[in-house]
C-alpha positions, -999 to +999 in steps of 0.1 A: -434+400+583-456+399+614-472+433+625-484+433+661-506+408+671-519+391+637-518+355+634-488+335+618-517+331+593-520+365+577-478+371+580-467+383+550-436+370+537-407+395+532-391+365+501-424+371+484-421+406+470-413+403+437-433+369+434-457+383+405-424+391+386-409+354+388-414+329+357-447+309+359-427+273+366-408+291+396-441+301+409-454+264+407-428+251+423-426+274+451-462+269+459-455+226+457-427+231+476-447+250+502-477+224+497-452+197+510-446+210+544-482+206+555-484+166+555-454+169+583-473+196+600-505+170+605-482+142+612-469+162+643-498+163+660-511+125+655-513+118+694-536+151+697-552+141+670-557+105+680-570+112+712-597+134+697-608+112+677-615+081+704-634+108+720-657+113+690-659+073+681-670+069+720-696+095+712-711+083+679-711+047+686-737+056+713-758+079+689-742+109+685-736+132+658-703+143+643-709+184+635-682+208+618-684+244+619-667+269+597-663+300+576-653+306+540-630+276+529-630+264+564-671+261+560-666+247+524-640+214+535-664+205+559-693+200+539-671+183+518-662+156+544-694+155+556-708+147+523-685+123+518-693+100+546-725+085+539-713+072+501-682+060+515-693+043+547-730+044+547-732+069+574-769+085+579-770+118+564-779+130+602-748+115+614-719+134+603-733+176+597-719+206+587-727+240+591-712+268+572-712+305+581-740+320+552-756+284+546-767+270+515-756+298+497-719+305+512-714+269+488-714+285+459-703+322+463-684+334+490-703+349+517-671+366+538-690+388+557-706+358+573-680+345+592-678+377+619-711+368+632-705+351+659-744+351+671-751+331+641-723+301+645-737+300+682-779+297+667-765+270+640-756+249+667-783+255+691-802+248+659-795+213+661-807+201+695-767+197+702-763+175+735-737+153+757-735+125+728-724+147+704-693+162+687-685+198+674-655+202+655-651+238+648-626+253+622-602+284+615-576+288+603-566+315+625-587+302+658-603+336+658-631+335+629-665+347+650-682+325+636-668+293+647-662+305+680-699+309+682-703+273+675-682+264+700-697+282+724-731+268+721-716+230+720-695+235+753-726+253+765-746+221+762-721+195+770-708+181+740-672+172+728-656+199+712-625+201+688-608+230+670-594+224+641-570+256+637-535+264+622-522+291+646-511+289+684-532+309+714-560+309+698-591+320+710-610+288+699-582+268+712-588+281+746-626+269+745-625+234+737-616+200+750-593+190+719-573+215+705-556+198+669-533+229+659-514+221+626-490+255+625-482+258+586-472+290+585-473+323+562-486+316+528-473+321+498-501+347+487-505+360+522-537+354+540-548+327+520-554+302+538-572+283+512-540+272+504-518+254+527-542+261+560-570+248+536-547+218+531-542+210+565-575+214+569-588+187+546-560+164+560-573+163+595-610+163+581-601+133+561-581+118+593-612+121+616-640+110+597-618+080+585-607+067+615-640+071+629-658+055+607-627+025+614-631+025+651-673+022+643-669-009+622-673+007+589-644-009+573-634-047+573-594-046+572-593-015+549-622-027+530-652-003+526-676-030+535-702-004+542-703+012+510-738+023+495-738+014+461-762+032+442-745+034+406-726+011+383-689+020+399-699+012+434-722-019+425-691-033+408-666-018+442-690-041+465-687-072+445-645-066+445-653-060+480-669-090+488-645-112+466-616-097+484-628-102+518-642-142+515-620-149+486-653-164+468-660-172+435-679-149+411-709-168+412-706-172+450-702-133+457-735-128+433-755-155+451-744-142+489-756-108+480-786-118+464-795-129+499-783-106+518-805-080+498-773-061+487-757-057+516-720-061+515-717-071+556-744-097+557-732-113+524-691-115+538-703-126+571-722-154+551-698-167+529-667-168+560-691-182+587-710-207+561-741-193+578-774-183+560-779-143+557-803-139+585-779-153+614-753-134+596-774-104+599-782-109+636-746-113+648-737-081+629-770-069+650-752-081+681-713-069+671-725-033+669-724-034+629-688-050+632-676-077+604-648-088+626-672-090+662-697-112+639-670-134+629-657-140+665-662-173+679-694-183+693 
């Protein structure tokens, strides 16, 4: 149960007392049965969510930089998703950052006592020349960790978007930033944890932003992942399945298009649907903002 003023994060649950006495398989499904609420708890804030993200595709298609900041498992998602995003969509590795309270080493082994300083989530940011293009998505769990909210700070500070990513109401990060996106999942089966469901909801919004961002840039064609970087055998083979699925050409035609388009999946679907030669198609994708569909578009 609550006790003053602690977030809905760190209740304890009074059902959970004899949990370590329950049989293994009841434990399980408790916790799956817990895990399914959070999916619902994401969906309800889709609009919120939505809106944030325009914001950030606004930014980034003019030059701006997607940048998450957080603690402990909060710190430890992010990298995650940003990590994620140049593989998947051939993002620059400046393009989508994140910090994590501790650094480098806060990776590997937890670094807990990193997260109060809220002087050092504020320097991280200024660290990065942070300006009026960019976008700071800042997480907690419970919208208090110091360290987030110092990140915050230093991004309203200098003008950029900001988003908070949290799983409690009130918060104090909430109260800072443009977008508040505030999945409640309530106690947690081992109370406090919110590595678990928190963590979940977490990654589910993480995913959701860089995704549909990466959409609304031009990343995808349909839900093709037509800017993947294919540096080993799996991806190779994902952009010829790519290509074959988008144009509907032959084997041979997917490997000659990409021959001269110099690997790059784009330039060789924009060839093969407009019957144009891979410098034209390379110049209209130029002009479209890196967009399959704008190339395509009448002329």
């Amino acid at each position: 149960m609550a006790t003053g003023s602690e977030p809905i994060t760190e209740v304890t649950r009074a059902d959970g007392a004899d949990l370590d006495l329950r049989p293994t398989v009841e434990i399980v499904e408790l916790i799956n049965d817990e895990d399914a609420t959070v999916a619902a708890a994401v969906r309800g804030i889709a609009r919120e969510l939505a809106a944030a993200i325009d914001a950030i595709s606004e930014r980034l298609a003019c030059g701006g930089r997607l940048v998450y900041a957080g603690a402990g498992s909060s710190g430890r998602l992010a990298v995650v998703d940003a990590a994620e995003c140049g593989p998947t969509f051939g993002a620059a590795p400046e393009q989508v950052v994140a910090l994590v309270a501790g650094g480098a080493g806060a990776l590997a082994t937890a670094q807990e006592a990193a997260e109060d300083d809220e002087d050092a989530g504020f320097a991280d940011v200024t660290g990065l020349g942070i300006g009026p293009d960019d976008t700071v998505v800042a997480l907690s769990a419970s919208g208090g960790t110091p360290y987030a909210v110092g990140a915050a700070r230093a991004a309203v500070e200098a003008g950029a978007l900001t988003v908070a990513v949290v799983c409690a109401e009130g918060s104090r990060l909430g109260r800072l930033v443009d977008h508040e996106l505030v999945a409640v999942t309530g106690p947690e089966v081992i109370a406090g944890s919110t590595r678990m469901k928190a963590g979940t909801a977490q990654k589910l919004i993480l995913n959701t932003i860089s995704t549909v961002t990466m959409v609304r840039l031009g990343k995808t064609y349909g839900n093709l992942m037509v800017d993947v970087v294919a540096t080993n055998a799996k991806l190779r083979a994902r952009v010829r399945r790519v290509i074959a699925l988008a144009t509907g050409a032959s084997a041979d035609e997917v490997e000659a298009a990409l021959d001269a388009s110099g690997g790059e999946a784009k330039v060789a679907i924009v060839t093969l649907l407009a019957g144009i030669d891979a410098e034209t198609a390379r110049v209209r994708l130029r002009e479209a903002g890196g967009a399959v569909r704008g190339a395509l578009a009448p002329r």
